[in-house]
C-alpha positions as CSV (number, residue, x, y, z in Angstrom):
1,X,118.1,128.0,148.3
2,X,116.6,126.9,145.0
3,X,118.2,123.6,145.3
4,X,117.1,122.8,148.8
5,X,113.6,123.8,147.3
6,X,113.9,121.5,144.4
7,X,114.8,119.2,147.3
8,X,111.7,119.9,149.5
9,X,109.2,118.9,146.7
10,X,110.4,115.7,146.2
11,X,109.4,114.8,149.8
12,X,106.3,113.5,148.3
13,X,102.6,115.0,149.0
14,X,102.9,116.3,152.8
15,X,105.9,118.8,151.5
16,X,103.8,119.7,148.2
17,X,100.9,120.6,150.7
18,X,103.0,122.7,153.3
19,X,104.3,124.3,150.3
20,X,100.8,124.9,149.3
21,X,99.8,126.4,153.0
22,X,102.8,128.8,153.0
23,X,102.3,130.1,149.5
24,X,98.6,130.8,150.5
25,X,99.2,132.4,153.7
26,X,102.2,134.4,152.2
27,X,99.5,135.9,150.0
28,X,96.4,136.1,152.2
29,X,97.4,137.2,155.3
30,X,99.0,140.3,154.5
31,X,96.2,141.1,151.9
32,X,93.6,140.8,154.7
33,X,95.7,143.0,157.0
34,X,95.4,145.4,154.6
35,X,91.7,145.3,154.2
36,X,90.9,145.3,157.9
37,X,93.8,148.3,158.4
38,X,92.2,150.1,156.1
39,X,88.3,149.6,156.9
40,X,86.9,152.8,158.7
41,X,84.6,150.8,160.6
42,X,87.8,148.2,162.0
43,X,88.2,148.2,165.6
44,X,90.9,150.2,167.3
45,X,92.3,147.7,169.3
46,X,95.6,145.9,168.0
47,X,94.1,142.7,169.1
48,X,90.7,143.2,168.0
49,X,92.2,144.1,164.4
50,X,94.3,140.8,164.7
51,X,91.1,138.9,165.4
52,X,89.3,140.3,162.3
53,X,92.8,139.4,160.5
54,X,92.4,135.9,161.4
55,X,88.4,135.6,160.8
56,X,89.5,137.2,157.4
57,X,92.3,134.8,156.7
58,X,89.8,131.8,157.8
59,X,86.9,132.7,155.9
60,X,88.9,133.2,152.5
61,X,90.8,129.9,153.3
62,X,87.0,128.1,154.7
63,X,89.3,127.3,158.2
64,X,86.1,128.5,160.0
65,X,87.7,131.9,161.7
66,X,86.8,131.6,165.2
67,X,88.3,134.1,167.6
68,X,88.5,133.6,171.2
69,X,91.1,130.8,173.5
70,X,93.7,128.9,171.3
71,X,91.5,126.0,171.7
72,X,88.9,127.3,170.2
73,X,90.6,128.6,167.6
74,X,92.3,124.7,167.0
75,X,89.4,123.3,167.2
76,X,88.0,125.5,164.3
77,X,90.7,124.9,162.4
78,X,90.2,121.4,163.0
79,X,87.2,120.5,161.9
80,X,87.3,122.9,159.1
81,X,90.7,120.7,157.9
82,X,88.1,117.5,158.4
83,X,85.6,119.4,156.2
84,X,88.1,120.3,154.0
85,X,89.7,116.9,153.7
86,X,86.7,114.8,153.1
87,X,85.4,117.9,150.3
88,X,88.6,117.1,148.5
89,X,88.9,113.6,149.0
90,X,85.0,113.5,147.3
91,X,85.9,115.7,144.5
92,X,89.2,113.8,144.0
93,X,87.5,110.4,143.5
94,X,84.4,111.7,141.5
95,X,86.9,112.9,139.1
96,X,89.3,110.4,138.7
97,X,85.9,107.7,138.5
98,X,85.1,110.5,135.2
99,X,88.6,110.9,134.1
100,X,88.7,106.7,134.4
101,X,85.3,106.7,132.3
102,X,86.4,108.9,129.6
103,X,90.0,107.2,129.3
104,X,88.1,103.7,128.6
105,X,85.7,105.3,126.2
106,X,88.8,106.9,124.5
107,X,90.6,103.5,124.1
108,X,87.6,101.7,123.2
109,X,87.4,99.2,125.9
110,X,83.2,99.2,126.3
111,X,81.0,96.6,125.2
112,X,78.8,96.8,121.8
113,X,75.4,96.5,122.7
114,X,74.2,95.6,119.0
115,X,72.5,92.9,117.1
116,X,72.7,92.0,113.7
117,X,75.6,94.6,113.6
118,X,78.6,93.5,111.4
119,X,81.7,92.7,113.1
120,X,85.3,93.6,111.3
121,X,88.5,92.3,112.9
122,X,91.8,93.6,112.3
123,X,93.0,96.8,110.6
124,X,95.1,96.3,106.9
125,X,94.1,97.4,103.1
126,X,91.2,96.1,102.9
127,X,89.4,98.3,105.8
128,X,88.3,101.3,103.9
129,X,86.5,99.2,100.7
130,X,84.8,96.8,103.4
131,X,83.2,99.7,105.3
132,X,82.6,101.9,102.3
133,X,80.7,98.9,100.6
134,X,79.1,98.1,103.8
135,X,77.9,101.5,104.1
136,X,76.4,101.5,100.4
137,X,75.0,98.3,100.9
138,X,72.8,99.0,104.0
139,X,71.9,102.5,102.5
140,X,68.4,101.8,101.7
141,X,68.4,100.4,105.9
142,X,66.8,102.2,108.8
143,X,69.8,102.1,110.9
144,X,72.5,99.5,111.1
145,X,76.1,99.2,113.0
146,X,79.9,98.1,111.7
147,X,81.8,97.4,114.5
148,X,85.5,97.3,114.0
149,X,87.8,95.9,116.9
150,X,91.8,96.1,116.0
151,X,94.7,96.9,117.7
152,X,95.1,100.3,117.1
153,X,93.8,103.7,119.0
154,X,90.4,104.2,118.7
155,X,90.4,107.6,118.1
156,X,92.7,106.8,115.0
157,X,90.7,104.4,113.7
158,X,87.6,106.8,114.1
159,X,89.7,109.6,112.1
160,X,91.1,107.1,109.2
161,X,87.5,106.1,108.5
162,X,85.5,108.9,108.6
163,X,88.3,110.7,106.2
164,X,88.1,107.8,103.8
165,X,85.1,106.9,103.5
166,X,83.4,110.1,104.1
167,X,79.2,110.8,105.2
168,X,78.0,107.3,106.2
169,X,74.3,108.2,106.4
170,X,72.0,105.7,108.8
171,X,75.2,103.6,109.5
172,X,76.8,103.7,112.7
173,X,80.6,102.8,113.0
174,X,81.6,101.5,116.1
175,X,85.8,101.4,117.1
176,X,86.5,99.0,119.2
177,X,90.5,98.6,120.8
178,X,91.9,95.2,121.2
179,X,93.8,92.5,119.8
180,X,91.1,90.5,117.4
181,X,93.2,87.5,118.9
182,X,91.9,87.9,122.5
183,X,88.3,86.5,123.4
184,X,87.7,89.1,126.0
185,X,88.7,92.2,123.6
186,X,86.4,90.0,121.2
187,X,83.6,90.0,123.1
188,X,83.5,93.9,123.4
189,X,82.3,94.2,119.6
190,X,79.4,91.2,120.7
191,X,80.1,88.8,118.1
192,X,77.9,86.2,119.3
193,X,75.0,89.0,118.2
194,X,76.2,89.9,114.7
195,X,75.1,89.4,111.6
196,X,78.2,88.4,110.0
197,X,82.0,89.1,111.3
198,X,84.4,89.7,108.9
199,X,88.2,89.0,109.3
200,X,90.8,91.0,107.1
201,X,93.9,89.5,106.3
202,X,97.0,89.8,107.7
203,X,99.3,92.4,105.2
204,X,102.2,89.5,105.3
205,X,102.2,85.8,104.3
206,X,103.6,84.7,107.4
207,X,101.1,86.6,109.8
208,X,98.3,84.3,108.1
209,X,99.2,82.8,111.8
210,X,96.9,85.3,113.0
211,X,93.8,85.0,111.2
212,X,93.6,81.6,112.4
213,X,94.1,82.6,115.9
214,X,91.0,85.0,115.3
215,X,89.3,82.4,114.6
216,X,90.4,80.3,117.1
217,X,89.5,83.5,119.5
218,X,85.8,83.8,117.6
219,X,84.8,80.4,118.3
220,X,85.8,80.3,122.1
221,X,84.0,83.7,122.3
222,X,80.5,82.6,121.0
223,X,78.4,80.4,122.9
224,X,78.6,76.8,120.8
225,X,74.8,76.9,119.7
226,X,75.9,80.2,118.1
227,X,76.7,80.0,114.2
228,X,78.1,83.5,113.8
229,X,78.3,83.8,109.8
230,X,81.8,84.2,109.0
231,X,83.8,85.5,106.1
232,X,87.7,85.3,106.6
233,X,90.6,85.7,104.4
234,X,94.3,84.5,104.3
235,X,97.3,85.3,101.6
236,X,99.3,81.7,102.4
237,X,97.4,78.8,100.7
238,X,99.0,76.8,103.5
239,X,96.9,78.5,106.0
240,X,93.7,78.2,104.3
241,X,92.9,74.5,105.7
242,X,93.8,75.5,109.0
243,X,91.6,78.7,109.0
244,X,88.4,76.8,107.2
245,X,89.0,73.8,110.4
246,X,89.6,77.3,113.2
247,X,86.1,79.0,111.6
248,X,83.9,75.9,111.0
249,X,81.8,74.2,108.4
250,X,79.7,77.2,107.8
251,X,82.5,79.8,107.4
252,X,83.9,81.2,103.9
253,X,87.7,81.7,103.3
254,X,89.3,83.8,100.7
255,X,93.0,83.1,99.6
256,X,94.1,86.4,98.0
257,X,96.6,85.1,96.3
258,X,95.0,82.8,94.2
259,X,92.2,84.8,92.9
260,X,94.5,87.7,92.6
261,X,96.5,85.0,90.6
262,X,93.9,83.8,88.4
263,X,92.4,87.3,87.4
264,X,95.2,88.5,85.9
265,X,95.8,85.4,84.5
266,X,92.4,85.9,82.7
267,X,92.4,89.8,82.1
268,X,95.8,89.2,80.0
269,X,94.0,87.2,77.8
270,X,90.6,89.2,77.5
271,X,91.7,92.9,77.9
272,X,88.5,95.1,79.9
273,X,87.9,91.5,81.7
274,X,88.8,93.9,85.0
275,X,86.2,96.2,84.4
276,X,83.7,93.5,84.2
277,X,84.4,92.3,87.8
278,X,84.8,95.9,89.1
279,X,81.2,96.2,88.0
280,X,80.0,93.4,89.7
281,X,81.6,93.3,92.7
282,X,80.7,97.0,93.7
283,X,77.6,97.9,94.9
284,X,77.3,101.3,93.1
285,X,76.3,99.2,89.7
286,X,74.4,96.1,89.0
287,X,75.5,92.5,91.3
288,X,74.8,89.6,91.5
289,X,71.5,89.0,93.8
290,X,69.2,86.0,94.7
291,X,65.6,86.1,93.9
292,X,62.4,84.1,94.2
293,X,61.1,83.1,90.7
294,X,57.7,81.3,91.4
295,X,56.8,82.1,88.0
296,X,59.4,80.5,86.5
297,X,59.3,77.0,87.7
298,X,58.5,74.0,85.7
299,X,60.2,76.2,82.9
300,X,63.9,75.8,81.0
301,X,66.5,77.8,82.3
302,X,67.1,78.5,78.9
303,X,63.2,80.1,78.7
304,X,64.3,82.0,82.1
305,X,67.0,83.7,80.5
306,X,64.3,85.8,78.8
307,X,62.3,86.3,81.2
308,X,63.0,89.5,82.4
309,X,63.8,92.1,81.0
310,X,66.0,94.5,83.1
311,X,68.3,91.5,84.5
312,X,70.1,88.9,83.4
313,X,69.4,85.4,84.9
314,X,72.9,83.8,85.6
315,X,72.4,80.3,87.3
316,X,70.0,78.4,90.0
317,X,70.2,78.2,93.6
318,X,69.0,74.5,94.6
319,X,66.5,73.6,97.6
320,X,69.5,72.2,99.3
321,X,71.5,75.8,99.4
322,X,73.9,74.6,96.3
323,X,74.4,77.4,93.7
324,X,74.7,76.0,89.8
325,X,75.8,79.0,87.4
326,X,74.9,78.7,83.7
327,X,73.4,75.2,84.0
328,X,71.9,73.1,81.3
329,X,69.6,75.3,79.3
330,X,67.7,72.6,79.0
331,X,67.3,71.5,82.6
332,X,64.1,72.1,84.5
333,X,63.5,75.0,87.0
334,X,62.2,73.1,89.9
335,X,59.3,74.6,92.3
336,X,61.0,76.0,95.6
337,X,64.4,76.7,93.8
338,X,66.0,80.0,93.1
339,X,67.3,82.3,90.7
340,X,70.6,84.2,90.3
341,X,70.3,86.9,88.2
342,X,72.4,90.4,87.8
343,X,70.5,93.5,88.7
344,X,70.5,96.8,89.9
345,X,68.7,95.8,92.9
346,X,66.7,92.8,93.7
347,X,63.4,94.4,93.9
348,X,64.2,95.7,90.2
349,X,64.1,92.2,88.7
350,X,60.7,91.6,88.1
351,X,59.4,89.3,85.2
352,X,58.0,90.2,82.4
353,X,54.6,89.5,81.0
354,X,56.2,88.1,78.0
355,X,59.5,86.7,77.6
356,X,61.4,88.7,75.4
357,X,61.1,88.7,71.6
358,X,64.5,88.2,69.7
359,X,65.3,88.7,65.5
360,X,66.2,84.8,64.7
361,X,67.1,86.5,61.1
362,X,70.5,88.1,62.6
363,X,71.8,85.4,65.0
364,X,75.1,83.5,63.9
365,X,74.7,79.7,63.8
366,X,78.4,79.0,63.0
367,X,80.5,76.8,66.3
368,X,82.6,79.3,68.4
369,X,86.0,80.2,67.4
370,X,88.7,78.6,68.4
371,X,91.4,80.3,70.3
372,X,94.5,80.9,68.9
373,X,98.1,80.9,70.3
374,X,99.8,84.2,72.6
375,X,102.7,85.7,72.9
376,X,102.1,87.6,76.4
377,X,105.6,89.7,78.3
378,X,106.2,89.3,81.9
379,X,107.6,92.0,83.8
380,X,108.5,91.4,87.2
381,X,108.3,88.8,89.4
382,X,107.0,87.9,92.9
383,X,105.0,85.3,95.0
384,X,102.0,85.3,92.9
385,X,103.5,85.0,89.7
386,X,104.2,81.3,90.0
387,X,100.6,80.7,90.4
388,X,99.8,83.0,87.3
389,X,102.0,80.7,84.9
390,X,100.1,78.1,86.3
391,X,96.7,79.4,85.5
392,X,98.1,80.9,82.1
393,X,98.8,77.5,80.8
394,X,96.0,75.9,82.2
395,X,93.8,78.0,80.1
396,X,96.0,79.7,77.0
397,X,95.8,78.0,73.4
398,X,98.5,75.6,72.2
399,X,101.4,76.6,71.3
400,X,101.5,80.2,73.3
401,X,105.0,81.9,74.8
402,X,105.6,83.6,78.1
403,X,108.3,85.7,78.1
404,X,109.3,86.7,81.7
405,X,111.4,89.7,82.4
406,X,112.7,89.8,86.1
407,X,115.7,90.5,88.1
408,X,118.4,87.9,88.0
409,X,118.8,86.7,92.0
410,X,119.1,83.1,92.2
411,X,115.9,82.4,94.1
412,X,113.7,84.4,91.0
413,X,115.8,82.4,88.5
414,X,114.8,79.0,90.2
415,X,111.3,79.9,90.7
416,X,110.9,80.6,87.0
417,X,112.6,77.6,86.1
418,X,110.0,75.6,88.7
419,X,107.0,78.0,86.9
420,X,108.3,76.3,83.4
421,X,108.7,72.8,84.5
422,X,105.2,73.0,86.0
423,X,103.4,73.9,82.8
424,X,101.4,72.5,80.6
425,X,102.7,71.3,77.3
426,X,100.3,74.8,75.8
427,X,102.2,77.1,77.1
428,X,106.5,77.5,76.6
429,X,108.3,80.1,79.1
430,X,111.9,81.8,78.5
431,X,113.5,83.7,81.1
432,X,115.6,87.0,80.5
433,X,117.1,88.2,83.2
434,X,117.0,92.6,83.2
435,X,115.3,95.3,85.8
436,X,111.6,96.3,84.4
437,X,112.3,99.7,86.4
438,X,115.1,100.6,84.3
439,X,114.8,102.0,81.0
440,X,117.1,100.0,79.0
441,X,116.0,96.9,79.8
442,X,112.3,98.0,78.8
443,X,113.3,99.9,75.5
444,X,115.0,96.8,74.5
445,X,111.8,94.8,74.0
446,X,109.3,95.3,71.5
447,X,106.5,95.0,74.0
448,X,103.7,96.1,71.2
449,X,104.5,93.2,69.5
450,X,102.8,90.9,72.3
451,X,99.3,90.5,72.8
452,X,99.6,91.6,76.6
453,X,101.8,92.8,79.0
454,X,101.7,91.8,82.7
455,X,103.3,94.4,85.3
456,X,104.0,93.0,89.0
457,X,105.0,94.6,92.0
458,X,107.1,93.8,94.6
459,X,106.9,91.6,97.4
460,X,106.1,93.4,100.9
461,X,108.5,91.8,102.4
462,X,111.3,92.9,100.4
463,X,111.7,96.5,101.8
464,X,111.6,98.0,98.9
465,X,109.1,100.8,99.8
466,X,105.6,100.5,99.0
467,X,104.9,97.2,96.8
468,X,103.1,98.9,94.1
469,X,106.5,101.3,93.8
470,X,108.6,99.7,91.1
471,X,105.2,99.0,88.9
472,X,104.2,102.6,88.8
473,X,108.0,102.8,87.2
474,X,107.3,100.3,84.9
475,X,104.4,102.0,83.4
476,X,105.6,105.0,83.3
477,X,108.5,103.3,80.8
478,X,106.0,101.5,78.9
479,X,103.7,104.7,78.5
480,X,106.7,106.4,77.3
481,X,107.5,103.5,74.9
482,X,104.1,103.4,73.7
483,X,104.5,107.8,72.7
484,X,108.1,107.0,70.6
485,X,106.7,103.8,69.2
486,X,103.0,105.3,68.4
487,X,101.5,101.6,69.3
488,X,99.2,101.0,72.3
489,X,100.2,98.6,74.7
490,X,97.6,96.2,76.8
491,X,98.9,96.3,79.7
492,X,97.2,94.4,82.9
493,X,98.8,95.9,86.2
494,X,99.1,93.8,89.6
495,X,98.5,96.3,92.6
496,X,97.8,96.1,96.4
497,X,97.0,99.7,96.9
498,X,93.5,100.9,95.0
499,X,95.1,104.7,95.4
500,X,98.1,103.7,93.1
501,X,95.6,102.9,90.5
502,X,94.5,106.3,89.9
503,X,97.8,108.1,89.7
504,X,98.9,105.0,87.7
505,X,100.4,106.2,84.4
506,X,98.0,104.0,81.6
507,X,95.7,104.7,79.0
508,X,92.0,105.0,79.8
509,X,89.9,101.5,80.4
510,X,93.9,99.7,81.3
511,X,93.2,96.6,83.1
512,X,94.2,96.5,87.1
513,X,94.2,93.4,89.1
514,X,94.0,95.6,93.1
515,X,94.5,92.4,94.9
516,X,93.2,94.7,98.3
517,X,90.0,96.3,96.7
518,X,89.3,92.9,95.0
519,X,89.3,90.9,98.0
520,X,87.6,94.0,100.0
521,X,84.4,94.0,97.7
522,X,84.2,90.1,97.9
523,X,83.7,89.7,101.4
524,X,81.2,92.9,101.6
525,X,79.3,91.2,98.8
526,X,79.3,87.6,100.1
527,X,78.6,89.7,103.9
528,X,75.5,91.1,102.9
529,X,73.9,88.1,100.8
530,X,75.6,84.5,102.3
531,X,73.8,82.7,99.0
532,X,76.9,84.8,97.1
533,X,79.9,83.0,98.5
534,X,78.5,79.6,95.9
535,X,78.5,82.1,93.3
536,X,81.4,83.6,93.6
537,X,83.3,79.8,94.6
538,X,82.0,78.7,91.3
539,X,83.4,82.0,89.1
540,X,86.8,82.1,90.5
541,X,87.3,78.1,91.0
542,X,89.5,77.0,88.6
543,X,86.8,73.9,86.6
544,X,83.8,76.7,87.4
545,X,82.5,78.5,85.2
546,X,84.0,82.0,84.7
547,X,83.3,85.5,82.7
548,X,84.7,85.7,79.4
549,X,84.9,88.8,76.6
550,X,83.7,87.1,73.0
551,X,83.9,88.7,69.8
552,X,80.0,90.2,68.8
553,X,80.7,88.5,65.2
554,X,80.1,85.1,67.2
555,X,76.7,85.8,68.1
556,X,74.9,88.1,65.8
557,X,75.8,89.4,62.1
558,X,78.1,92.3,62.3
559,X,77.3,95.5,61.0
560,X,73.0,94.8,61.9
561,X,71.2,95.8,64.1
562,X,70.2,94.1,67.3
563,X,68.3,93.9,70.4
564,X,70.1,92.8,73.3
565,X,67.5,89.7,74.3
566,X,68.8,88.6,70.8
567,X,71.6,88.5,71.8
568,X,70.9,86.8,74.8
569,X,69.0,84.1,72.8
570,X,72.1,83.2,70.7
571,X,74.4,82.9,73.1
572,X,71.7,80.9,75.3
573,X,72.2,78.3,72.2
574,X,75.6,78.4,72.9
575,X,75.1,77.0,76.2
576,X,75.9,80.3,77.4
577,X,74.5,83.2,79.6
578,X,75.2,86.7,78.5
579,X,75.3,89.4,80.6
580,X,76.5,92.4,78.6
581,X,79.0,94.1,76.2
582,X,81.7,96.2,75.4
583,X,81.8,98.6,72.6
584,X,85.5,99.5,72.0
585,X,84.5,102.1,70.9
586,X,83.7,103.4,74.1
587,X,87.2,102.1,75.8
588,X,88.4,105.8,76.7
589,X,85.7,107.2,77.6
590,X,84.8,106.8,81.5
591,X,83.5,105.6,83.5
592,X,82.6,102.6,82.0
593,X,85.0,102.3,79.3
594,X,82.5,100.7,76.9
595,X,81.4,98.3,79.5
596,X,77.9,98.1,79.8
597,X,76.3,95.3,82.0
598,X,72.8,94.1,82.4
599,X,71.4,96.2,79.7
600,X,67.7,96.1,79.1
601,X,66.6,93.1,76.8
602,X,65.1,95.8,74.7
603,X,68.2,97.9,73.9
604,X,69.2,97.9,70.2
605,X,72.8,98.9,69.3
606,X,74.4,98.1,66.0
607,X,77.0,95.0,66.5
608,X,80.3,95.7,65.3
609,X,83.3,93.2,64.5
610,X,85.4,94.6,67.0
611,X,82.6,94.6,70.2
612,X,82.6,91.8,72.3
613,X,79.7,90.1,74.2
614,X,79.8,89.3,77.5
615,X,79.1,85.7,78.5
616,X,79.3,83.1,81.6
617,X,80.7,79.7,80.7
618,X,82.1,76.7,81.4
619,X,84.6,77.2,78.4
């Protein structure tokens, strides 16, 4: 019996509905024989108490209950079937239209109605430091929108976020589903109305394919007398051509791994040199901004440099859009041009009445020092390394040694061998071949003896687990080298993940190069001031001018006393534009670490030998 039931329901709708009737009627009818059997004021009659069973039956099940001929009664039952029919058929499609609604509001499949929203494509790293940046930057703003469109569920996406990045005040953000590759998922985040979209990179080399199909996407999206502002970012210098052609003349495009490449290239050399860019690159310090200056035209740079006294001015913005850091002190400030200066905001930098006074009886005449030879340790080796050699001995002093410490496969010993042939006659490599991640090899070099140390992850691609994995091993060797040995180590880590860094076994202050962070904060700083992307073009470029640490001895006596605009002044004679300072003194205690940037002009601090100024320059 129950198998010829199981049967019966598969007959499709009719059988689930005659089911239906017979388990109704199985119930009603002898409950409403009861209540009419047992109801003082029921007829006597057998047939008259069958008649109020059936106008009982009828009015529970809305059938009408008519009494009287049989076609009466089927007529009734009839129409009260129509009545019933066309209720459910109504209710049925009103729901499914909501149900329908509320599925495509779930997925994420309605339009953004926004303008001068941001637009974010694609989902990797780099999501949670764009929004939170975003969401700092427009703060101080009435209202404003991100829009985020990936292929992911919306409700995810809305979850991840607002765990990561927390209360996001006047900003709305919108989740959008679809693939960033597709015009018509595009157009449901309304691109062609945005302020500025913003394309995240792809977390392999070989899906850089993508970002270029966005782009492809982006521009078949907008109308073509629509330049949408456009900030995209690939890890394969091969694809970066084909995604500055796919985005257009106006577009910016960030390869990851060369700036990832050529900071720690530079942090090895200058220890804190991280901590610099972190500070800049945030907006929870002082940045870089570009402000009108119609006081100071007809004036030397060099006299503009003094000029205000909480920021630094850093370099000129042309009348043709061009952006010059650190130019000829002596060179003219033209009417109708710009400055860039560092502040804590741009309505903060405001000149003075007076440019600011300076102590010419403590500032060191004597020509810079000239650098002097490294030994610096390698440990590890991946896709980026290559490109570090090359910007090591581009840069390092004559006569410096790279020691590289990496596993012994073939295609790592060829690539090394490739890194050395490549380099300049300054810099000599040698090759050991040994596993960073295990402790012999590590306790068998004397890695205090070198002036840095550069940790590297793995590759993505090589399965291994997360990439920042076998670096956190590494430092946890060399922190336990540097408690036997009772000598510090500086140590600049390579890391993808910005939540490795703080569980990250290292000193306080230690130098970290979070290719995923770094790149995150550049495109919400170039996003929210277009003037930016020049700045930051010239700064990472490799014959730009770029942030250096300098010893305090250089520019002021050591041991005196001295305002800051001092020295400002003497590094201005330098050809150079100082910005700040690090007291190493300071270097363990957070959270600057001794970094200070943009001090007031007025600040006076006693120089010692071991601080160091911070300058821009093109040497």
């Amino acid at each position: 019996m129950r198998y010829w039931f199981d049967n019966t329901l598969t007959g499709g709708v009719a059988a689930l509905i005659g089911w239906l009737a017979v388990a109704c009627l199985a119930i009603v009818v002898p409950l409403s024989a009861v209540l009419v059997w047992t109801d003082d004021r029921a007829p006597e009659a057998l047939r008259a108490k069958t008649a109020a069973v059936w106008r009982t039956v009828g009015q529970t099940l809305r059938l009408g209950g008519e009494v009287g001929s049989p076609l009466r009664i089927t007529l009734s039952v009839l129409l009260a079937l129509v009545a019933l029919f066309y209720v459910s058929t109504l209710v049925s499609l009103i729901t499914t239209a909501i149900t329908e609604k509320l599925v495509a509001l779930r997925l994420g499949h309605s339009t953004v109605l926004e303008e001068g929203h941001t637009v974010v494509l694609g989902w990797s790293a780099q999501i949670h430091t764009v929004v939170t940046e975003l969401v700092a930057a427009n703060a101080n703003q009435r209202q404003s929108a991100i829009a985020v469109l990936a292929d992911r569920d919306k409700t995810e996406m809305e979850e991840e976020l607002s765990a990561e990045v927390g209360s996001t005040g006047r900003t709305r953000i919108i989740c959008r589903n679809g693939r960033p590759t597709d015009p018509a998922a595009l157009a449901r985040v309304s691109p062609g109305t945005a302020d500025v979209v913003l394309v995240l990179p792809q977390d392999e080399p070989d899906e850089d394919a993508e970002i270029v199909k966005s782009l492809l996407a982006l521009r078949a999206s907008v109308d073509d007398d629509c330049r949408v502002r456009t900030v995209a970012v690939v890890r394969d210098e091969r694809y970066r051509l084909a995604a500055g052609l796919a985005a257009g003349p106006d577009a910016v495009v960030l390869e990851v791994d060369d700036i990832t490449a050529r900071l720690v290239s530079q942090c090895v050399r200058q220890p804190g040199l991280s901590l610099v860019y972190q500070e800049l690159l945030d907006f929870a310090g002082d940045e870089f901004y570009v402000i009108d200056a119609p006081a100071q035209a007809d004036r030397h740079f060099g006299r503009a440099l003094s000029a205000y006294q909480n920021a630094c001015v850093v370099g000129v913005v042309r009348e043709d859009g061009t952006v010059q850091l650190n130019p000829p002190h002596r060179s003219t400030v033209l009417p109708g041009e710009r400055l860039v200066v560092i502040a804590q905001d741009d309505d903060t930098a405001e000149p003075a009445d007076e440019l600011a006074a300076f102590d010419e009886s403590v500032i060191v005449s004597r020509p810079p020092r000239s650098a002097r030879p490294q030994r610096l340790l390698l440990l590890g080796w991946n896709r980026r390394a290559r490109r570090i050699v090359a910007h090591l001995s581009a840069h390092i002093a004559t006569g410096s040694v790279l020691h590289v410490v990496a596993d012994g496969e073939e295609s790592t010993s060829a690539e090394v061998r490739d890194a050395a042939a490549e380099a300049t006659g300054r810099l000599s490599i040698t090759f050991h071949t040994g596993d960073p991640t295990l402790p012999g090899t590590v306790n068998g070099l004397d890695a205090a003896g070198y002036d840095g140390v550069i940790v590297l992850g793995s590759d993505r691609s090589t399965g291994n687990g997360s990439p920042d994995d076998r670096a956190l091993v590494t430092l946890l060797l060399l922190r336990a080298l540097e408690r036997t040995s009772g000598r510090a180590i500086a140590v600049v880590t390579e890391m993808t993940d910005d939540r490795n860094r703080t569980i990250a076994p290292v000193g306080p202050g230690a130098d970290f190069v979070v290719s995923g962070k770094l790149i995150g904060l550049l495109m919400a700083q170039i996003s929210q001031n277009w003037r930016l992307a020049g700045v930051f073009q010239d700064l990472l470029s490799p014959d730009g001018n770029s942030i250096h640490l300098r010893p305090a001895g250089d520019y002021v006596r050591e041991g005196h006393h001295a305002s800051f605009a001092t020295v400002v002044e003497s590094a201005s004679r330098r050809g150079e534009c100082a910005i700040g300072y690090r007291s190493r003194d300071m270097v363990t205690a957070g959270p600057g670490h001794g970094v200070r940037v943009n001090p007031s002009k007025t600040v006076v601090r006693r120089w010692m030998a071991h601080d160091d100024v911070i300058v821009i320059t093109a040497h």
